[in-house]
N, CA, C, O and CB atoms as a CASP TS submission, in Angstrom:
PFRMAT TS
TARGET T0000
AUTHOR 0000-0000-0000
METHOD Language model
MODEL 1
PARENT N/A
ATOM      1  N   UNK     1      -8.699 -27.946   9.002  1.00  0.00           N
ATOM      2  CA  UNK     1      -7.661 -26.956   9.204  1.00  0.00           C
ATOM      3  C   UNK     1      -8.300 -25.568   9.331  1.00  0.00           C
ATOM      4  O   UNK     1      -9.397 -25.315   8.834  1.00  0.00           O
ATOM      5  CB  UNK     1      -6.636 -26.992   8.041  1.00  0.00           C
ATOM      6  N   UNK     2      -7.575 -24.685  10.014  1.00  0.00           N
ATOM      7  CA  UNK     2      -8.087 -23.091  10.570  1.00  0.00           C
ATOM      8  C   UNK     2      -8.223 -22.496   9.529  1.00  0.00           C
ATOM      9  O   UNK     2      -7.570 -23.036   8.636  1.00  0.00           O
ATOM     10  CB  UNK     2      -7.145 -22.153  11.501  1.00  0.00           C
ATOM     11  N   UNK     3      -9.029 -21.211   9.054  1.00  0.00           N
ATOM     12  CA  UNK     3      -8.760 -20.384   8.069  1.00  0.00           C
ATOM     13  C   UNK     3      -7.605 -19.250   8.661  1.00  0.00           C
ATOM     14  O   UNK     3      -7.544 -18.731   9.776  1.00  0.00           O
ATOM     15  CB  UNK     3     -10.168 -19.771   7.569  1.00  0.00           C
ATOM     16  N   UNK     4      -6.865 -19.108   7.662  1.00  0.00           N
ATOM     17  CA  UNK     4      -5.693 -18.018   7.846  1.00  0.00           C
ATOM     18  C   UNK     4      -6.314 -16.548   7.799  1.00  0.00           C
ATOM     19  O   UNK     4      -7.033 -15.874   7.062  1.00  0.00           O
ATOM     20  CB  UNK     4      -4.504 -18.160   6.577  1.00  0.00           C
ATOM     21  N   UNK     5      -5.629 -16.436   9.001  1.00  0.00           N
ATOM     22  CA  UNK     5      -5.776 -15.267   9.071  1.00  0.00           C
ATOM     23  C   UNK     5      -5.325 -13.614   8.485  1.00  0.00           C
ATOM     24  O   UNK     5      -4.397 -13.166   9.158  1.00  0.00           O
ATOM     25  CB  UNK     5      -5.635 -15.464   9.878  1.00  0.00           C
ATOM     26  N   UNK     6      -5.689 -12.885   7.644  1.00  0.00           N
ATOM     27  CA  UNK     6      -4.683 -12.319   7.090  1.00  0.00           C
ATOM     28  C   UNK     6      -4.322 -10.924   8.172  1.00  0.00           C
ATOM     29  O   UNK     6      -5.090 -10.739   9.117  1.00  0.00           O
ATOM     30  CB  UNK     6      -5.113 -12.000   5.491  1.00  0.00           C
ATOM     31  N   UNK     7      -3.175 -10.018   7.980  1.00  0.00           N
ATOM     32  CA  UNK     7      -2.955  -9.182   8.805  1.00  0.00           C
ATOM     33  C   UNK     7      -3.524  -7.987   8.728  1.00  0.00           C
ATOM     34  O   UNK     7      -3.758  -7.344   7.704  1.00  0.00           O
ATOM     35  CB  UNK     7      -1.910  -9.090   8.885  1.00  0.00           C
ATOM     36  N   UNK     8      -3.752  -7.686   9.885  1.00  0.00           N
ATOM     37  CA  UNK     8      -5.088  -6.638   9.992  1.00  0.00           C
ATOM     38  C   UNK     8      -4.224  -4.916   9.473  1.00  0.00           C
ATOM     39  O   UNK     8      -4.838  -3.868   9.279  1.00  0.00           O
ATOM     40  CB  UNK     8      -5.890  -6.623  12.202  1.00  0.00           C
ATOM     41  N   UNK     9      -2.890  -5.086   9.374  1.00  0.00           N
ATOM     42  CA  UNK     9      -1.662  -3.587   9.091  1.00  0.00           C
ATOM     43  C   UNK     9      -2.065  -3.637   7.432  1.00  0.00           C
ATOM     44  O   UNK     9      -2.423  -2.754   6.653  1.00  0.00           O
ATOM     45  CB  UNK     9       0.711  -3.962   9.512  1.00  0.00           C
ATOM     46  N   UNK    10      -1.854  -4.964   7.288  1.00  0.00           N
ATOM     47  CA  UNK    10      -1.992  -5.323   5.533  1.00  0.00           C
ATOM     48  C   UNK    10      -3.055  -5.091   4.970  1.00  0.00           C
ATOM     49  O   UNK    10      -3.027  -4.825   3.768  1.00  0.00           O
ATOM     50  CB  UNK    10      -1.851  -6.696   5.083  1.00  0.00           C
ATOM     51  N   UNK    11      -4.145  -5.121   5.592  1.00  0.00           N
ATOM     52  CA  UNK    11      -5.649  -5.078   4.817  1.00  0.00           C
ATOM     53  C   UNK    11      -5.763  -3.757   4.664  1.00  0.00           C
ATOM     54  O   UNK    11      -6.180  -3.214   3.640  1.00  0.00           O
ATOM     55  CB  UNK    11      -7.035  -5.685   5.617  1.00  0.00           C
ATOM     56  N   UNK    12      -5.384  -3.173   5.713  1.00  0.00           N
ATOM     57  CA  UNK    12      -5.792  -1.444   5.882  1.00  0.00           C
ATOM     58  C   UNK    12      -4.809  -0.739   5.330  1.00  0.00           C
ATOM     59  O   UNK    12      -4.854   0.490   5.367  1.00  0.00           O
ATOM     60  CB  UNK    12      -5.930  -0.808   7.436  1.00  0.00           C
ATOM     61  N   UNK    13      -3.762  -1.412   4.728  1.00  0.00           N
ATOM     62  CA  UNK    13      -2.884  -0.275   3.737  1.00  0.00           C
ATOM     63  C   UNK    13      -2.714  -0.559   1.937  1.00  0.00           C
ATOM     64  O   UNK    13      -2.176   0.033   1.001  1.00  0.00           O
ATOM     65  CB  UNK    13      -1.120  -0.299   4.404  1.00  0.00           C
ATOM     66  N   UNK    14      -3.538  -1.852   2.132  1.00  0.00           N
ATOM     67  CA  UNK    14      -3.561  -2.094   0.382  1.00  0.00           C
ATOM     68  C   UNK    14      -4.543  -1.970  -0.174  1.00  0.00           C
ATOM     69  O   UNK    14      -5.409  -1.519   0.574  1.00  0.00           O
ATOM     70  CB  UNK    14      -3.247  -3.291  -0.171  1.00  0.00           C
ATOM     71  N   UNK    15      -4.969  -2.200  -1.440  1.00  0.00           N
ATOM     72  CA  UNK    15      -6.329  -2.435  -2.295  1.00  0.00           C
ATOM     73  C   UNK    15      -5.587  -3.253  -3.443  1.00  0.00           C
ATOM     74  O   UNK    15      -4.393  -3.322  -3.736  1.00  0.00           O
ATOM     75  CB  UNK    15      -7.251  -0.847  -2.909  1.00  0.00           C
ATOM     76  N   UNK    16      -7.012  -4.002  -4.130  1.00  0.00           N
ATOM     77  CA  UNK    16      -6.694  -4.719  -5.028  1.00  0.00           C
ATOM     78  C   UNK    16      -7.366  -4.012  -5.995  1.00  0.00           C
ATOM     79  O   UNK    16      -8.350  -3.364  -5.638  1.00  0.00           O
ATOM     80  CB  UNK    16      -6.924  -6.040  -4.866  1.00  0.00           C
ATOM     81  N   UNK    17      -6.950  -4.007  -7.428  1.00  0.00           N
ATOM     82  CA  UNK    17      -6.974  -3.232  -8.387  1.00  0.00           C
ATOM     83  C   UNK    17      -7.926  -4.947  -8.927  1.00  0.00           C
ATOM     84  O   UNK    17      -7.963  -6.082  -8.453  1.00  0.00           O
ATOM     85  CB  UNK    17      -5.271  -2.389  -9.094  1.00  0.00           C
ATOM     86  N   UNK    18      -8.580  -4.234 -10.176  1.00  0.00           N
ATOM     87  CA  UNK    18      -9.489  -5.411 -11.191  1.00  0.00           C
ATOM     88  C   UNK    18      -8.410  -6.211 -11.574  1.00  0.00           C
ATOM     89  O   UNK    18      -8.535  -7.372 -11.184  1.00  0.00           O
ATOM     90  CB  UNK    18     -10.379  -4.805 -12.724  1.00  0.00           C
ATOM     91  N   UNK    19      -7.191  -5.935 -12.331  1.00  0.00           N
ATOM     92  CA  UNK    19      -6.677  -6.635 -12.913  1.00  0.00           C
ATOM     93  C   UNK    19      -5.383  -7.467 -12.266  1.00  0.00           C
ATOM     94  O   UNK    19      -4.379  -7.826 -12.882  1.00  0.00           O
ATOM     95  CB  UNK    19      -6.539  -5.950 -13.873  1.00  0.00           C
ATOM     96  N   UNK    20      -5.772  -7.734 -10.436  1.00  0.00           N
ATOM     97  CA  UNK    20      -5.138  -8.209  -9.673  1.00  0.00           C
ATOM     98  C   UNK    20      -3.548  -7.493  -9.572  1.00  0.00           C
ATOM     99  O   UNK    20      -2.542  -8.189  -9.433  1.00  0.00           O
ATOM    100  CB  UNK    20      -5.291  -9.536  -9.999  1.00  0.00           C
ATOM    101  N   UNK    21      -3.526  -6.501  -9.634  1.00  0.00           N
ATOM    102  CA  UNK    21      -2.198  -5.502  -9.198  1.00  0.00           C
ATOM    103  C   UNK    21      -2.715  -4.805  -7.543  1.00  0.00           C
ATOM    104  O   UNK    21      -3.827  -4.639  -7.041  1.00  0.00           O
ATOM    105  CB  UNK    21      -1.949  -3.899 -10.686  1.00  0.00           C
ATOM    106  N   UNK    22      -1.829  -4.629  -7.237  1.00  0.00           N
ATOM    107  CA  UNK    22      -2.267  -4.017  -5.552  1.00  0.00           C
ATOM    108  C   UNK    22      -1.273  -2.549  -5.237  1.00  0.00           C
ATOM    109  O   UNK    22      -0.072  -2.343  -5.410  1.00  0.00           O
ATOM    110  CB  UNK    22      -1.723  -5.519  -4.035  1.00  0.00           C
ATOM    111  N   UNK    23      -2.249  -1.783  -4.767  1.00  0.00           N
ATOM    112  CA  UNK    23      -2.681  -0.137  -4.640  1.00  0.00           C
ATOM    113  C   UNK    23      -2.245   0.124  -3.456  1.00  0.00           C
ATOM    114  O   UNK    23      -2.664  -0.262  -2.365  1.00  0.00           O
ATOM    115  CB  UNK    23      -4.279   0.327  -4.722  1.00  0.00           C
ATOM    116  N   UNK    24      -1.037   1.070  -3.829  1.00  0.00           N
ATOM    117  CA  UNK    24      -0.812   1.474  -2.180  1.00  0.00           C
ATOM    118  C   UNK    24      -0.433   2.869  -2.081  1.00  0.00           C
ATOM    119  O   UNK    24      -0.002   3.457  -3.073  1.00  0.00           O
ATOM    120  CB  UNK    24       0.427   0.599  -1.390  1.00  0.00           C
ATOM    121  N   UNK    25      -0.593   3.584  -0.682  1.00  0.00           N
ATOM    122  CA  UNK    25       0.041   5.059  -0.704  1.00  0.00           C
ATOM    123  C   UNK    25       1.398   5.499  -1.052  1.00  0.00           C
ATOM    124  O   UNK    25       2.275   4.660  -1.256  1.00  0.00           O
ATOM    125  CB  UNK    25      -0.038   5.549   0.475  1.00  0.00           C
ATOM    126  N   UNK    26       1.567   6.424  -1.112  1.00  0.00           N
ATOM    127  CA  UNK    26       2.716   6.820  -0.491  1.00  0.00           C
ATOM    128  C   UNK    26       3.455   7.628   1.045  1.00  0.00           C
ATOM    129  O   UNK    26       2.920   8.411   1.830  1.00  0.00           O
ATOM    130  CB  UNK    26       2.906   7.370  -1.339  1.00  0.00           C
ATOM    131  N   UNK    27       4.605   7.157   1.040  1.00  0.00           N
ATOM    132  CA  UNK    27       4.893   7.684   2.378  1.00  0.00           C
ATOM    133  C   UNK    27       5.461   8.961   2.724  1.00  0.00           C
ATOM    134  O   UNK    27       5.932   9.589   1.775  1.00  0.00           O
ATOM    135  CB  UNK    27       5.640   6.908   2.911  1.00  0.00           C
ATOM    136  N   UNK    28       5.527   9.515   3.915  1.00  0.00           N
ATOM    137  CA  UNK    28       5.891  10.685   4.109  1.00  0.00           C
ATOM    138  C   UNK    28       4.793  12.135   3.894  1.00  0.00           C
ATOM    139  O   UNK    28       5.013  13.334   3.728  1.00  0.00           O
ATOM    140  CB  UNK    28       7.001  10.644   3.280  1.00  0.00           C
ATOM    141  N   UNK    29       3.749  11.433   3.981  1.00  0.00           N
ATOM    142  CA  UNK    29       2.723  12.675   4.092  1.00  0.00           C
ATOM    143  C   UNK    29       1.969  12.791   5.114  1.00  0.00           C
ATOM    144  O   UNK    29       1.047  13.595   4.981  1.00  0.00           O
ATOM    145  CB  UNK    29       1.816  12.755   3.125  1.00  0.00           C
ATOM    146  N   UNK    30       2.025  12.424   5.787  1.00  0.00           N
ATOM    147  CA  UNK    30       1.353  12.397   7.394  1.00  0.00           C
ATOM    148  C   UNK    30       1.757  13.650   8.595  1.00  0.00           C
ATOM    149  O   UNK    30       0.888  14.369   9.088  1.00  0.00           O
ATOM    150  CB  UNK    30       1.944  10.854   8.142  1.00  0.00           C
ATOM    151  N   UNK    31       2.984  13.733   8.889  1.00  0.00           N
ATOM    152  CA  UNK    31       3.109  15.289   9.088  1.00  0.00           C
ATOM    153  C   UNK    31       4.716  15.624   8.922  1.00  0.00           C
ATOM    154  O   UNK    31       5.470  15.012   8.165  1.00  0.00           O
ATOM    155  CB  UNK    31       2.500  15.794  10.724  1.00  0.00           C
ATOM    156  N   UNK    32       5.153  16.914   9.937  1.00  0.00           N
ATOM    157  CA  UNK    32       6.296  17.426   9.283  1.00  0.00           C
ATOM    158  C   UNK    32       6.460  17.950   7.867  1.00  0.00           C
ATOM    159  O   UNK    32       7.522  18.060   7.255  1.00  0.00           O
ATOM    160  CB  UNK    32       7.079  16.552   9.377  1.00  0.00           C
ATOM    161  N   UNK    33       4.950  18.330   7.345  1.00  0.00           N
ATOM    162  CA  UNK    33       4.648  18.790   6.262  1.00  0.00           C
ATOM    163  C   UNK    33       5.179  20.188   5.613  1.00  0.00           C
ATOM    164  O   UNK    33       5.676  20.330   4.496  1.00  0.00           O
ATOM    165  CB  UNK    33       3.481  18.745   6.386  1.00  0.00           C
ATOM    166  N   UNK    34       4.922  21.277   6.703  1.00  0.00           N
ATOM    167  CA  UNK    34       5.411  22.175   6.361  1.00  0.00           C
ATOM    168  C   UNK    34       6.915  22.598   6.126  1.00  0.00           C
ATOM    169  O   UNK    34       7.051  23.810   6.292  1.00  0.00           O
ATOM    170  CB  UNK    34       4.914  22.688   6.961  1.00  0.00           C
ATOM    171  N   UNK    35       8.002  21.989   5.811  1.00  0.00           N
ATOM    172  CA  UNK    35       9.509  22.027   5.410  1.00  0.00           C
ATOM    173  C   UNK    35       9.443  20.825   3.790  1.00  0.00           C
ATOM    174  O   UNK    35      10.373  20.339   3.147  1.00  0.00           O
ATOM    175  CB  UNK    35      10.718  21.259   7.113  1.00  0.00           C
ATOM    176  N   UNK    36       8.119  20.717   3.630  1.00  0.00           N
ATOM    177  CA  UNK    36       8.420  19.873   1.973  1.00  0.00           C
ATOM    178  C   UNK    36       7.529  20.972   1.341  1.00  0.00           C
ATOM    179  O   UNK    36       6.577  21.641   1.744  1.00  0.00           O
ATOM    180  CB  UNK    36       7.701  17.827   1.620  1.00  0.00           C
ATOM    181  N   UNK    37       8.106  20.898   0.388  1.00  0.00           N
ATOM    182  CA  UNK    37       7.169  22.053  -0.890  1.00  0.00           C
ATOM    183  C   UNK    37       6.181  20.980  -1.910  1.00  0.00           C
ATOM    184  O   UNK    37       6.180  19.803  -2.270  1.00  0.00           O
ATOM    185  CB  UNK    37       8.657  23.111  -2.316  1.00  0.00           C
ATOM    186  N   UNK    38       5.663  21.780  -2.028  1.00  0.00           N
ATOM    187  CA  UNK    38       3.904  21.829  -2.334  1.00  0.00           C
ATOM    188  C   UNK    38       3.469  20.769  -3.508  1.00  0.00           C
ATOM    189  O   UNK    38       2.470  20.081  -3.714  1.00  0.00           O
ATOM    190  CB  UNK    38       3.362  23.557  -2.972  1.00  0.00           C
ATOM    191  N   UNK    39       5.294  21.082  -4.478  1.00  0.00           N
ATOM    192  CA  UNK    39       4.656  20.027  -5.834  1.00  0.00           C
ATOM    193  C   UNK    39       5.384  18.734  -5.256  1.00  0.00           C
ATOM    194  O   UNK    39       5.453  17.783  -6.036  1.00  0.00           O
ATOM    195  CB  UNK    39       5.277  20.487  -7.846  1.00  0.00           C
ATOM    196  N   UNK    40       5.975  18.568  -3.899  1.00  0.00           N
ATOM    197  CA  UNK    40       6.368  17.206  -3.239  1.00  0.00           C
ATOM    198  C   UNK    40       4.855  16.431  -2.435  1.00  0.00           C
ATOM    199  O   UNK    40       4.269  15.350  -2.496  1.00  0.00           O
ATOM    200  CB  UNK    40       7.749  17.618  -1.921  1.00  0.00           C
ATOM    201  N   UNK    41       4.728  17.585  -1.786  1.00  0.00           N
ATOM    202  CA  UNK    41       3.564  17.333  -1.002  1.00  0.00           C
ATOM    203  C   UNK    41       2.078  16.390  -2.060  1.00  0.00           C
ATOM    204  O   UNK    41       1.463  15.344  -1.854  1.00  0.00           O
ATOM    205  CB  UNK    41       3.120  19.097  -0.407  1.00  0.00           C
ATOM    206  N   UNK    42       2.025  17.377  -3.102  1.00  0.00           N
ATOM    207  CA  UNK    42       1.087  16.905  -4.157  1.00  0.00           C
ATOM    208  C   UNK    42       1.216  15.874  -4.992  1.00  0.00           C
ATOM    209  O   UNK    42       0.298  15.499  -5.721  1.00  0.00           O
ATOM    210  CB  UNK    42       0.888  17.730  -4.904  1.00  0.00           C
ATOM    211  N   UNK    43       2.270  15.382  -4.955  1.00  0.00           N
ATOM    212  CA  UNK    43       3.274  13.990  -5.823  1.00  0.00           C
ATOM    213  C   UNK    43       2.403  13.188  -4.827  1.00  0.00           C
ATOM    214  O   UNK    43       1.289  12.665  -4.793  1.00  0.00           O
ATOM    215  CB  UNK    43       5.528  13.775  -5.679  1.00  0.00           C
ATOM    216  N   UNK    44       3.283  13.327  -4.182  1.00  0.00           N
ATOM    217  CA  UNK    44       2.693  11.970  -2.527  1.00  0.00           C
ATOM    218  C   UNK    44       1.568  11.497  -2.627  1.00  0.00           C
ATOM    219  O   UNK    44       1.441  10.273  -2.668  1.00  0.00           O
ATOM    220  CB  UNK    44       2.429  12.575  -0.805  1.00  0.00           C
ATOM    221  N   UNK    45       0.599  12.239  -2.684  1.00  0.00           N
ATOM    222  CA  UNK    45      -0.861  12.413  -2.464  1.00  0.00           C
ATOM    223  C   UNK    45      -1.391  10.814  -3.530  1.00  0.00           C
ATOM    224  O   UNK    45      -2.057   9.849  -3.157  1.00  0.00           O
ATOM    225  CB  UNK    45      -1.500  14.352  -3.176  1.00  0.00           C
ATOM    226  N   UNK    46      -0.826  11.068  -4.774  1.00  0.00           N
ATOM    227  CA  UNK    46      -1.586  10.351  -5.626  1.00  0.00           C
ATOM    228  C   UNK    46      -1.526   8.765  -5.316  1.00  0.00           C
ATOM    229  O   UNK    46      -0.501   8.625  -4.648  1.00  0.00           O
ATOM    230  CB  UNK    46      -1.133  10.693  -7.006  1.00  0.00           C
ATOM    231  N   UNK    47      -1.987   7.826  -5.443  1.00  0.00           N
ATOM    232  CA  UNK    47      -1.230   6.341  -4.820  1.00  0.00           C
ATOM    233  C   UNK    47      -0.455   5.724  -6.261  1.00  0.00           C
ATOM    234  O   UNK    47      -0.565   6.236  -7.375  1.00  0.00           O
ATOM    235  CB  UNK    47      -2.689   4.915  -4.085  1.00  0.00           C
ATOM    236  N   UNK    48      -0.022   5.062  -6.079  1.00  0.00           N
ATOM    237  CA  UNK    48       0.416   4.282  -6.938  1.00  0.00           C
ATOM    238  C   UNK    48       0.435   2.739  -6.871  1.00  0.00           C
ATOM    239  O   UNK    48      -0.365   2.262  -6.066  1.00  0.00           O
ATOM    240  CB  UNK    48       1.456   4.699  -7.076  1.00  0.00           C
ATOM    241  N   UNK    49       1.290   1.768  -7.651  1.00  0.00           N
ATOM    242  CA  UNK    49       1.140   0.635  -7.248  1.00  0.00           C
ATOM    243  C   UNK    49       2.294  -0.126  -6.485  1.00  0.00           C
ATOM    244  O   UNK    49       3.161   0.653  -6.088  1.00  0.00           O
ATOM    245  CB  UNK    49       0.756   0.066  -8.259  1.00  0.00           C
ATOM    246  N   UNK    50       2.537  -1.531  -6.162  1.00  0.00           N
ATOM    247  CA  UNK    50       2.945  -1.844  -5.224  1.00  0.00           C
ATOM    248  C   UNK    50       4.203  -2.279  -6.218  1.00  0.00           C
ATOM    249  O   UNK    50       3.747  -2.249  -7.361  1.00  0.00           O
ATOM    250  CB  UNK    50       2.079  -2.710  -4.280  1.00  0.00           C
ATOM    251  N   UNK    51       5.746  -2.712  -6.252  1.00  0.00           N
ATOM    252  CA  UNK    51       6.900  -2.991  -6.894  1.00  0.00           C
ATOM    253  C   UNK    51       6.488  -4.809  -7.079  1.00  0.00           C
ATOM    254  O   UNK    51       6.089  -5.532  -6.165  1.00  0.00           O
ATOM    255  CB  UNK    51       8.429  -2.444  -5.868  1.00  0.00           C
ATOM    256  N   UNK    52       6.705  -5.179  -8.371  1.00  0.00           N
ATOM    257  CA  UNK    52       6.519  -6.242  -8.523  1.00  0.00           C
ATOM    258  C   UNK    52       7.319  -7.382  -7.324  1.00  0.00           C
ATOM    259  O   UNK    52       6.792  -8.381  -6.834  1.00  0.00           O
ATOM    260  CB  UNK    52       6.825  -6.288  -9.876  1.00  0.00           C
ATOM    261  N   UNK    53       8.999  -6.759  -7.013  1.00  0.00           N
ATOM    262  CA  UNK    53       9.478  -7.523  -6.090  1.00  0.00           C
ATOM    263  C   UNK    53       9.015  -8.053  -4.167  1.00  0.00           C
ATOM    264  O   UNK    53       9.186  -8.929  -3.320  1.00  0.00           O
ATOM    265  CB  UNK    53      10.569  -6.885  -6.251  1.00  0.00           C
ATOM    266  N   UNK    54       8.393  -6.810  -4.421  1.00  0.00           N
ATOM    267  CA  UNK    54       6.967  -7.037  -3.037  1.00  0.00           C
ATOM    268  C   UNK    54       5.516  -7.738  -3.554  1.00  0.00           C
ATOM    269  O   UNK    54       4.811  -7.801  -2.547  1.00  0.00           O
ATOM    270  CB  UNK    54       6.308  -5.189  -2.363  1.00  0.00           C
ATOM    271  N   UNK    55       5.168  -8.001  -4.106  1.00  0.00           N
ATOM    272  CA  UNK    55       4.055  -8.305  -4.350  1.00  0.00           C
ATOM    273  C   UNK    55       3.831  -9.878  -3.933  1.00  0.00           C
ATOM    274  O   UNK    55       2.726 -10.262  -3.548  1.00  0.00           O
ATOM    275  CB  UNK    55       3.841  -7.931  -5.696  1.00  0.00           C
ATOM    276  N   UNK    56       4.600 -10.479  -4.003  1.00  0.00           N
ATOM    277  CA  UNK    56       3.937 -12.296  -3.037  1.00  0.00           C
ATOM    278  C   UNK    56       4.416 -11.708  -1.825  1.00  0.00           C
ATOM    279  O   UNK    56       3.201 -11.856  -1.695  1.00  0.00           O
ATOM    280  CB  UNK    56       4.915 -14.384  -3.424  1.00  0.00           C
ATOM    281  N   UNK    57       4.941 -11.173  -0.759  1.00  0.00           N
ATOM    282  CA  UNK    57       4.598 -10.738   0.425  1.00  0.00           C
ATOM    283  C   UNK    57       3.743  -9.978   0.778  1.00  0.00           C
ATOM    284  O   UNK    57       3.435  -9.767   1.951  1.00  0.00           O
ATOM    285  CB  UNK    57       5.300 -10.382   0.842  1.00  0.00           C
ATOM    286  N   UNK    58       3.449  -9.673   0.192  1.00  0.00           N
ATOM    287  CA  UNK    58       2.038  -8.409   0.458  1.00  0.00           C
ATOM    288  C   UNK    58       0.850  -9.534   0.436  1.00  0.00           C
ATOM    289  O   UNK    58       0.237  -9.814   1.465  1.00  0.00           O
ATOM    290  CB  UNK    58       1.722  -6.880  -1.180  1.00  0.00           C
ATOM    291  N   UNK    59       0.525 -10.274  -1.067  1.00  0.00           N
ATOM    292  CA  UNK    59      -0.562 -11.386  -1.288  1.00  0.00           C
ATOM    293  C   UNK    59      -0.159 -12.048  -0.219  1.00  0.00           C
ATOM    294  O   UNK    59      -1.146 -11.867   0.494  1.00  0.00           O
ATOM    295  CB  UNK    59      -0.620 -12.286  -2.673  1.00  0.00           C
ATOM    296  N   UNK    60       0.667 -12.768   0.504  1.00  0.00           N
ATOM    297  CA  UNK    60       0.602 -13.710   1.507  1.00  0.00           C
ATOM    298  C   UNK    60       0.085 -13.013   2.787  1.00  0.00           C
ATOM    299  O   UNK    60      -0.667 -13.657   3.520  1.00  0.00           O
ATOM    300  CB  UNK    60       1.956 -14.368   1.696  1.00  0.00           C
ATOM    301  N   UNK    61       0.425 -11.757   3.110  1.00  0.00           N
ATOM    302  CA  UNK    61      -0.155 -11.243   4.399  1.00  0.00           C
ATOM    303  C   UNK    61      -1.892 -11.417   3.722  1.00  0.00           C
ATOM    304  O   UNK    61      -2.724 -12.261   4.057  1.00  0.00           O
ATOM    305  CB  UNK    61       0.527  -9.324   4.919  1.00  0.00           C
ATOM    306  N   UNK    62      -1.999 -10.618   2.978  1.00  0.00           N
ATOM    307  CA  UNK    62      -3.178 -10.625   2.649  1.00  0.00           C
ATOM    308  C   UNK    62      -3.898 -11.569   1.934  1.00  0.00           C
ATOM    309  O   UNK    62      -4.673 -11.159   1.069  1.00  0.00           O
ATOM    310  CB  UNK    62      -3.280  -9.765   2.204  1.00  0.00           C
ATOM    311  N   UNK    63      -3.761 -13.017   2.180  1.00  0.00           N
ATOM    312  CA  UNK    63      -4.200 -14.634   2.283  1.00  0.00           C
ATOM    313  C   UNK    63      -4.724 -14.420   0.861  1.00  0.00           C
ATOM    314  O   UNK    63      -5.952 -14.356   0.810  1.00  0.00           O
ATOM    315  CB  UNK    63      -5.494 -15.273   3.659  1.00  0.00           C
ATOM    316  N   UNK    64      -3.939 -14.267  -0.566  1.00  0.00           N
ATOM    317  CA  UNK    64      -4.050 -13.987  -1.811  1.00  0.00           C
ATOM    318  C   UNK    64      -3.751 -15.095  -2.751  1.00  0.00           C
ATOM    319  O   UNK    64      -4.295 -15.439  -3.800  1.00  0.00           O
ATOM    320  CB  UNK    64      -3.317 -12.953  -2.032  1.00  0.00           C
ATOM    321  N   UNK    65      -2.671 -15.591  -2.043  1.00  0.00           N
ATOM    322  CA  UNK    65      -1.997 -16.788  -2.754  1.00  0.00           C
ATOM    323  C   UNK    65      -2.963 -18.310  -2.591  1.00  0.00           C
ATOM    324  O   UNK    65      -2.560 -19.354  -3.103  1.00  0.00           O
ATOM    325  CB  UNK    65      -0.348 -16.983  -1.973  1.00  0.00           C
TER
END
């Protein structure tokens, strides 16, 4: 049988943390920047993690399971 392929959108927007939790940005900082204020802008910035209710779709794109 083939090896699965995982999705190339998925690889490049997650990380896996040590203790198998998965790392993602946040959205809305890319542009149209200047009409959000500064302590919004700086929130964004930091990543956080992914909602437990996404997390086996995310591992399945990213051939986890």
């Amino acid at each position: 049988m083939p090896k699965m392929k995982t999705k190339s959108s998925a690889k490049k927007r997650f990380k896996l943390t040590g203790s198998g939790k998965i790392k993602r940005k946040h959205a809305f900082k890319s542009h149209i920047l200047t009409k959000k204020s500064t302590k919004r802008k700086r929130a964004l910035t930091h990543s956080t993690l992914v909602h437990k209710s996404d997390m086996n779709s995310i591992k399945e794109q990213l051939v986890l399971k």
